[in-house]
C-alpha positions in Angstrom: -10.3 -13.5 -16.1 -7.9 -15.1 -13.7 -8.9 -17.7 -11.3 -6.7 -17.1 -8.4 -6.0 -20.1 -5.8 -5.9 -19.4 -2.2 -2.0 -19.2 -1.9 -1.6 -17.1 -5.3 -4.2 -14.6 -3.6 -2.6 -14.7 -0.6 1.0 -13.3 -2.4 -0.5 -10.2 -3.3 -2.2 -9.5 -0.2 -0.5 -6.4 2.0 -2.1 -7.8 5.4 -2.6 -3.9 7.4 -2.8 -3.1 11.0 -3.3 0.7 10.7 -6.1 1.5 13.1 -3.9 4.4 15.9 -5.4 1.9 18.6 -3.9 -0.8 17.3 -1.8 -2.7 19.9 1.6 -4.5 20.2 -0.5 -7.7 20.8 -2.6 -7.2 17.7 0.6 -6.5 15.5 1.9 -9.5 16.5 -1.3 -11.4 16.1 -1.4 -10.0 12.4 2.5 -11.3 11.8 1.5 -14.7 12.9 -1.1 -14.8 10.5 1.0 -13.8 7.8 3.2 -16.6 8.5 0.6 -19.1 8.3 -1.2 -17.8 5.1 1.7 -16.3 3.1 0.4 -12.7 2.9 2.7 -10.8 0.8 3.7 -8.3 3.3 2.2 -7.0 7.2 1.5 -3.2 6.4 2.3 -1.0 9.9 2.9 1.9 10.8 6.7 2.9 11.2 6.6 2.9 15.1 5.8 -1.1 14.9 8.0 -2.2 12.4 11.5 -3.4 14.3 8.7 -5.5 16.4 6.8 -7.0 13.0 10.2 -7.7 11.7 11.4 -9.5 14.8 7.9 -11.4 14.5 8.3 -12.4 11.4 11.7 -13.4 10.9 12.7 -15.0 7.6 8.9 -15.7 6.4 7.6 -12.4 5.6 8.0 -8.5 4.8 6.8 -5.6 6.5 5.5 -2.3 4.9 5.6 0.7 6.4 3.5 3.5 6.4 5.1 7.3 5.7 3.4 10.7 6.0 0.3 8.6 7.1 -2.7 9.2 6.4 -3.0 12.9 5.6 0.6 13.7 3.9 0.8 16.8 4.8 4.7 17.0 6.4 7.8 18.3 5.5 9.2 16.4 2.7 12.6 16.2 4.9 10.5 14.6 7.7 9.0 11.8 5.4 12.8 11.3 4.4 13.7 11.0 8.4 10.6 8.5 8.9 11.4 6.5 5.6 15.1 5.7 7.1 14.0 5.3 10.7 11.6 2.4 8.9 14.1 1.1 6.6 16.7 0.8 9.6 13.9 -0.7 11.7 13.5 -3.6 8.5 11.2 -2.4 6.6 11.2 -3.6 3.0 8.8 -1.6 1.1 7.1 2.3 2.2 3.0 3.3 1.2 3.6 7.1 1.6 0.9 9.4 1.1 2.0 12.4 -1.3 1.2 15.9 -0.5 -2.3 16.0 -1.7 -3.5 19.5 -0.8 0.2 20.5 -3.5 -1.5 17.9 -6.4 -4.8 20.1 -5.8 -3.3 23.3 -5.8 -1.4 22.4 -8.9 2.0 22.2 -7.6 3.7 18.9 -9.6 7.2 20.1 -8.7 6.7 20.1 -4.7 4.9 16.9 -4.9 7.5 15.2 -7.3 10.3 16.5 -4.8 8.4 14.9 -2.1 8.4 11.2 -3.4 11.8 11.6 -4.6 13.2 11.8 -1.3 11.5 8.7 0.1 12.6 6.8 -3.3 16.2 8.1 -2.5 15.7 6.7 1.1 14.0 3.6 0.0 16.5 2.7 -2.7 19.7 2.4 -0.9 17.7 -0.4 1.1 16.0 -2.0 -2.3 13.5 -1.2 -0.7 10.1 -0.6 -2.7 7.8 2.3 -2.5 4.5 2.7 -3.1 2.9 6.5 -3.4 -1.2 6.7 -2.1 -3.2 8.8 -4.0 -6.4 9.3 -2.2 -7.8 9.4 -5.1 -11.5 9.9 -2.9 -10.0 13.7 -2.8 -8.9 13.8 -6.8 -10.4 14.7 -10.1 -9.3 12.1 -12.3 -6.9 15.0 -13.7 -5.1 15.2 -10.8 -4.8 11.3 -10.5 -3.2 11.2 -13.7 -0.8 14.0 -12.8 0.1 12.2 -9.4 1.0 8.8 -11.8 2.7 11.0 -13.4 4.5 12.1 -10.7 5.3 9.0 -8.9 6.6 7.5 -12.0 9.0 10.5 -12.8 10.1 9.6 -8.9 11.1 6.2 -9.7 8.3 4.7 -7.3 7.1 1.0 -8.3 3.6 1.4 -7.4 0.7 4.0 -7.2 -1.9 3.4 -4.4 -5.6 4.0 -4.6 -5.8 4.8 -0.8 -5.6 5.3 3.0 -8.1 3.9 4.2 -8.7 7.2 6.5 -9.5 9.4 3.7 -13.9 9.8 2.3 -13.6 6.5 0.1 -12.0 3.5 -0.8 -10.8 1.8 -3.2 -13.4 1.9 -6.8 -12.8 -0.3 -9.4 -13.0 2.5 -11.7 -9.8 4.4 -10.2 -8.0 1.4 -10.2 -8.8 0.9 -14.2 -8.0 4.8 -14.5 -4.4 3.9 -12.2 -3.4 0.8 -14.5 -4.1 2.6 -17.9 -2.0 5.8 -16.7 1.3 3.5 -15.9 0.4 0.6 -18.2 2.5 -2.3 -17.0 5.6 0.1 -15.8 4.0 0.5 -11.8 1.9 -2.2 -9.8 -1.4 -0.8 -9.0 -2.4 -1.4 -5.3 -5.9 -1.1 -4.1 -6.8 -0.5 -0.4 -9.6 0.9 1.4 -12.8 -0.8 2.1 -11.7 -4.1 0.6 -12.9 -6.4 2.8 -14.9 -9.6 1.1 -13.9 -11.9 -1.5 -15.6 -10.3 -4.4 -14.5 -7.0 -3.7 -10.6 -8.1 -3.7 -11.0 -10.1 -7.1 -13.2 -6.8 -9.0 -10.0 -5.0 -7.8 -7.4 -7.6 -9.8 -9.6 -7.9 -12.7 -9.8 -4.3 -13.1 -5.6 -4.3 -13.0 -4.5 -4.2 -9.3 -1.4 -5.7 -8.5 -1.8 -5.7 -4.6 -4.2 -5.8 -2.1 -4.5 -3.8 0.5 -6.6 -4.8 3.9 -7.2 -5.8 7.2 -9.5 -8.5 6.4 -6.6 -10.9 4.8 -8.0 -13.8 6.4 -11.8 -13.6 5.9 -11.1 -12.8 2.3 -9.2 -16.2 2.3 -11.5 -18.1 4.4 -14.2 -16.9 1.9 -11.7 -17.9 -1.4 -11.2 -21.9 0.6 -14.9 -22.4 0.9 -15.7 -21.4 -2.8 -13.3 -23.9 -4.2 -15.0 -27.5 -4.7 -14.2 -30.2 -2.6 
């Protein structure tokens, strides 16, 4: 088992503003903070990015989020928000697949789906990541969306929304990293939101963290370690 120091912990941390209240103010608030603690990225949604990119310069990333949180658009319209991001400076996309296609069993419409925002995404080197909500799956269907998003040429499958009935388990991130091995990070998000949580996440073979409570996490991590 890893013990992870506070700026180790920090790099795989995707610090998110998601909440549809959130303001310009609290978007900037959250790119500051990712400057001083070294998250690995300020998760937004698309409308904020050009202003989290401004904010934080040459120190950090921002992700953007695509068909959020349901997934249910037109495939053509994820493409359209995936380039408006990437223009904006986004360097890596969470985009919710089509989930209600993965349930009624249609692979090919929800491969197509993720392909275009790859497409989009690669002619930035951009990375994507594809959210399963795997709350609303039978572990069937997650495999089949790994599946899917690894056929797509995506570099991560995503436990999450945040939005959706659940959050990230540790069991669905063990199902997630034994379904792509070592060929896809595994992010986890939803719900994480104390130390202990984050690290049962990595030790059960996430790759990324997803949450809004970067800095608690962190402040919780600093007054573990011994003086």
């Amino acid at each position: 088992m890893q013990t992870w120091t506070r700026d180790q912990l920090a790099a795989v941390i995707d610090h998110s503003v998601l909440r549809p209240e959130a303001t310009l103010e609290e978007i900037l608030k959250a790119c500051a903070e990712a400057r001083d603690h070294g998250f690995r990225t300020v998760c937004v949604a698309p409308v904020w990015v050009a202003d989290a990119a401004a904010a934080l310069g040459g120190s950090g990333q921002v992700a953007a989020v695509i068909g959020f949180p349901h997934g249910n658009t037109f495939p053509d319209a994820k493409v359209l928000e995936s380039t408006r991001a990437l223009e904006a400076g986004a360097k890596e996309l969470d985009m919710v697949l089509q989930i209600g296609a993965l349930k009624s069993g249609d692979a090919t419409l929800v491969l197509r789906d993720i392909q275009g925002v790859v497409e989009a995404a690669r002619e930035y080197g951009a990375l994507v990541k594809v959210i399963l909500e795997t709350a609303l799956l039978t572990d069937p269907e997650k495999l089949l969306a790994c599946k899917m998003a690894e056929k797509a040429g995506a570099h991560f499958v995503k436990t999450s929304t945040g939005f959706g009935p659940g959050g990230a388990a540790e069991a669905d991130v063990s199902l997630l990293r034994r379904a792509v091995r070592n060929r896809l990070g595994v992010k986890a998000s939803g719900g994480i939101r104390t130390l202990s949580q984050a690290l049962a996440m990595l030790n059960a073979g996430a790759t990324r963290i997803g949450t809004s409570a970067s800095v608690a996490i962190l402040a919780e991590l600093t007054a573990a370690e011994p003086n």
